[in-house]
N, C-alpha and C positions, 0 to 999 in steps of 0.2 A: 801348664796343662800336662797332666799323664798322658800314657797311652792309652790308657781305660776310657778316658776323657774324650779324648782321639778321637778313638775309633767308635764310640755309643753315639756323638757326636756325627759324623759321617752317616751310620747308620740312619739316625735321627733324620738326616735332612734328604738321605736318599729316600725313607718312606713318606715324610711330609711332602715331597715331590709329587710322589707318586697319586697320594692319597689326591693332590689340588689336581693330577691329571686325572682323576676318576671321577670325582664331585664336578668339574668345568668339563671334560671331553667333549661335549656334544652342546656345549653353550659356548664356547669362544675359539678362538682362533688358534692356534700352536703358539704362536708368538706369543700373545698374550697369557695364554697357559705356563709358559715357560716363563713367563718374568714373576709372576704370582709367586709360583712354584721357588723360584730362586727368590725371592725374598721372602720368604716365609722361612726356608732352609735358612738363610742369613740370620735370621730374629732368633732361628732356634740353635745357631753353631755361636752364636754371640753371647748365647747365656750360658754357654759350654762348661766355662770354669766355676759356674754356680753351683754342677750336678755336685750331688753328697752322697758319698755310698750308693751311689747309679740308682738314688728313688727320684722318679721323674717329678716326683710333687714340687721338686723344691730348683725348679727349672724356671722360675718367674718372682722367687719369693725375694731376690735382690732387691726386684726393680720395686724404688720407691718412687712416691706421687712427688717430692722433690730433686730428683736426682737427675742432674744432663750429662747427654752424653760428649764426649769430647770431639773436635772437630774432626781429629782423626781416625775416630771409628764408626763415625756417619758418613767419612769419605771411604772409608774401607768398606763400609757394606753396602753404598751404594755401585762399587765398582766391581767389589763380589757378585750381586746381583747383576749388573746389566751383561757382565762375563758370561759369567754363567748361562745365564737365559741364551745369548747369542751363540757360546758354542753348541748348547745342546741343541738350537735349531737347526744349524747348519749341519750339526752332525747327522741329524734327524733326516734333514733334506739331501743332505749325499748318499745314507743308506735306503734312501728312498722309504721310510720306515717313520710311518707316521699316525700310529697307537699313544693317544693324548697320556697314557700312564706312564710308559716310556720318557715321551717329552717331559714331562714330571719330572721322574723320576732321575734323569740326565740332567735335569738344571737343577735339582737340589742338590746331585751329588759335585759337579761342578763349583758352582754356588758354596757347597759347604768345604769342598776342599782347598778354596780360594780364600774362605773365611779362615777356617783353622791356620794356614799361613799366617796371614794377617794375624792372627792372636797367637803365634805363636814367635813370629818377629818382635811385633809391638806389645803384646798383651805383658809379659813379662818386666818383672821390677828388676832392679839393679841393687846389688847389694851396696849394702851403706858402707860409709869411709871410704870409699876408692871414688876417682876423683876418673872426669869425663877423659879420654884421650885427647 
């Protein structure tokens, strides 16, 4: 992943946040808003390395009707998200600051910089010829 990628990425999942704390605020609970929230950000920092010349159209065009994902990145986005949601709550609860877009907006970006690690540790192939340590 570039930095391009990165950082459009981040962006991406801190407004996705945001946007599930605007649409839910006054229908669910913070917790719940915040797990949404971070797993949405997660769906969307997961197809990071798809973006192309940063046109957002081509943010889903990977994923095919046969295609699985590997155990290790359905355990990575599940752990991204439940991260995420939980710190942005508690963060949320200790500033005593609790504007459902905010909460949003803190579990996507949580959420998606939890993700980008994750794809940036694991996502990465190994050049060929060189042999495992």
């Amino acid at each position: 992943m570039t930095p391009a990628n990165l950082s459009i990425a981040l962006i991406l999942s801190t407004a996705v946040g945001a946007f599930t704390g605007l649409l839910l605020g006054g229908v669910l609970n913070e917790v719940y808003i915040a797990i949404i929230a971070a797993f949405l950000a997660t769906v969307i920092v997961g197809n990071a390395p798809n973006y192309s010349n940063l046109q957002l159209s081509v943010i889903f065009s990977s994923v095919e009707a046969g295609s699985r994902a590997s155990s290790r990145a359905i355990v990575g986005s599940i752990v991204a998200t439940l991260v995420g949601s939980v710190v942005a709550v508690q963060l949320a609860r200790l500033s005593e600051f609790t504007w459902p877009v905010a909460i949003g907006a803190l579990a996507g970006l949580f959420a998606g910089i939890l993700m980008t690690i994750f794809l940036v540790l694991y996502g990465g192939s190994r050049p060929t010829g060189q042999s495992n340590p």
